[in-house]
C-alpha positions in Angstrom: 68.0 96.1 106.9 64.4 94.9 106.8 60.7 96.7 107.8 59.1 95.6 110.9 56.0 96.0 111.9 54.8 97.2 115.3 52.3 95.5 117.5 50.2 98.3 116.8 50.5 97.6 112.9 52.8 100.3 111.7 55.7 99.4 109.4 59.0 101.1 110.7 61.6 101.0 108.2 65.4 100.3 110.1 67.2 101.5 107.3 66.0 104.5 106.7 65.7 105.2 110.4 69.5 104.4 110.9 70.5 106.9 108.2 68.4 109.6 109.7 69.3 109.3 113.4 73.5 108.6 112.5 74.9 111.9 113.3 72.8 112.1 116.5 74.6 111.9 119.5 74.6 107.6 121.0 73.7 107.6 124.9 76.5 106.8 127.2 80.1 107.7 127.9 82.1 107.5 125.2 81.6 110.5 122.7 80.5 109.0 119.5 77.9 109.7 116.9 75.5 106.7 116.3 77.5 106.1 113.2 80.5 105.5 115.4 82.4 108.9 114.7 84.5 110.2 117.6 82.4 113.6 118.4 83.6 116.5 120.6 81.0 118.3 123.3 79.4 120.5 120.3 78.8 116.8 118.0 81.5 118.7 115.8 83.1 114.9 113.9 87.0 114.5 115.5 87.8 111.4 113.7 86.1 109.4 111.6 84.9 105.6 112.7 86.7 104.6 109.3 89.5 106.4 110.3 89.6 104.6 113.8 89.8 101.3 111.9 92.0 101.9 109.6 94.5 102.9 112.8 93.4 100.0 114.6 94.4 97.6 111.6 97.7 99.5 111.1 98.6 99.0 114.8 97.8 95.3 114.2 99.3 94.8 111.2 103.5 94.8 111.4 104.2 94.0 107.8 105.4 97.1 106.0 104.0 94.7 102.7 100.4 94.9 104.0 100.3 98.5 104.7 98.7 100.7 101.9 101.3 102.6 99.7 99.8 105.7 97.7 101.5 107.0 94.6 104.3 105.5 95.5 106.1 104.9 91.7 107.5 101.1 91.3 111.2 100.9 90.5 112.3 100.1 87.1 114.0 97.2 86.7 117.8 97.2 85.6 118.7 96.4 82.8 119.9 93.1 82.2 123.6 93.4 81.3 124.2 91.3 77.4 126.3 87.8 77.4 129.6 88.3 77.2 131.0 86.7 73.7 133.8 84.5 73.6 136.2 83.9 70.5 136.8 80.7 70.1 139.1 81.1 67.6 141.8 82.4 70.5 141.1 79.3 72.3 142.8 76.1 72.2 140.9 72.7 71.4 140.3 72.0 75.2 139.4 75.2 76.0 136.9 75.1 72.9 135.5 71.9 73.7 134.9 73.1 77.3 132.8 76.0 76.2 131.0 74.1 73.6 129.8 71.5 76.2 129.1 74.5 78.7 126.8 75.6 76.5 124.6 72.0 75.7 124.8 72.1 79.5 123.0 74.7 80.5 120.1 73.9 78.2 120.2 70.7 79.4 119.6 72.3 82.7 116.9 74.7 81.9 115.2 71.9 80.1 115.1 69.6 83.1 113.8 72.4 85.4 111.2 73.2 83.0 110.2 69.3 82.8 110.2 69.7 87.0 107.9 72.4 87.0 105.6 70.3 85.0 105.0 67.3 87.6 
C-alpha cells in the first residue's frame, strides 16, 4: 500500500495502519476481524479467513485431482514382467519365418510412431 497525505499535511501510512488495526473487531453484522477472521463475542479467532477459502475452493472444486494430498506416498510402479523367449529351433520354417518378420514388424512400427511424433 502507499502513504497519503492528509489535507492537513500529515503522511498516514495504510500499510502499517492495516497491520495494526487487523485483529480489531470490523463494524457491522457479521463477526469478523478486519483481517477477515470469523471471531466469536470475546474477538477470540473461530476460523481463519484462509481457512474459509480454502473450504470455499474445495466446495467449488469437484475433481478429487485438484484437491491437495499431504504425505500421501506415490505407488511404485510394477514391475514390468521380461519378454518371453521363443526357441526357434522347436519351430518349423513357417513358424520361424513368422516370428522373424514379427519382430522387423514391430520396429517398423515404433519407428513410424516415433517419425509421427516428430511432424
Amino acid at each position: 500500500m502507499a502513504n497519503y497525505k492528509t489535507a492537513m499535511g500529515k503522511v498516514v501510512d495504510m500499510a502499517a495502519l492495516t497491520a495494526k488495526n487487523e485483529k480489531t473487531r470490523a463494524v457491522g453484522n457479521m463477526k469478523v476481524n478486519a483481517r477477515g477472521d470469523t471471531i466469536d463475542a470475546q474477538g477470540r479467532i473461530i476460523k481463519t479467513a484462509t481457512a474459509k477459502v480454502n473450504d470455499s475452493y474445495n466446495k467449488t472444486v469437484g475433481n478429487r485431482s485438484a484437491q491437495p494430498v499431504r504425505n500421501k506416498q506415490k505407488a511404485s510402479v510394477p514391475p514390468v514382467p521380461p519378454k518371453p523367449t521363443i526357441d526357434l529351433s522347436q519351430l518349423n520354417e513357417i513358424e520361424r519365418e513368422i516370428e522373424e518378420n514379427l519382430e522387423e514388424e514391430l520396429e517398423i512400427e515404433k519407428i513410424k510412431a516415433q517419425e509421427l511424433k516428430k511432424k
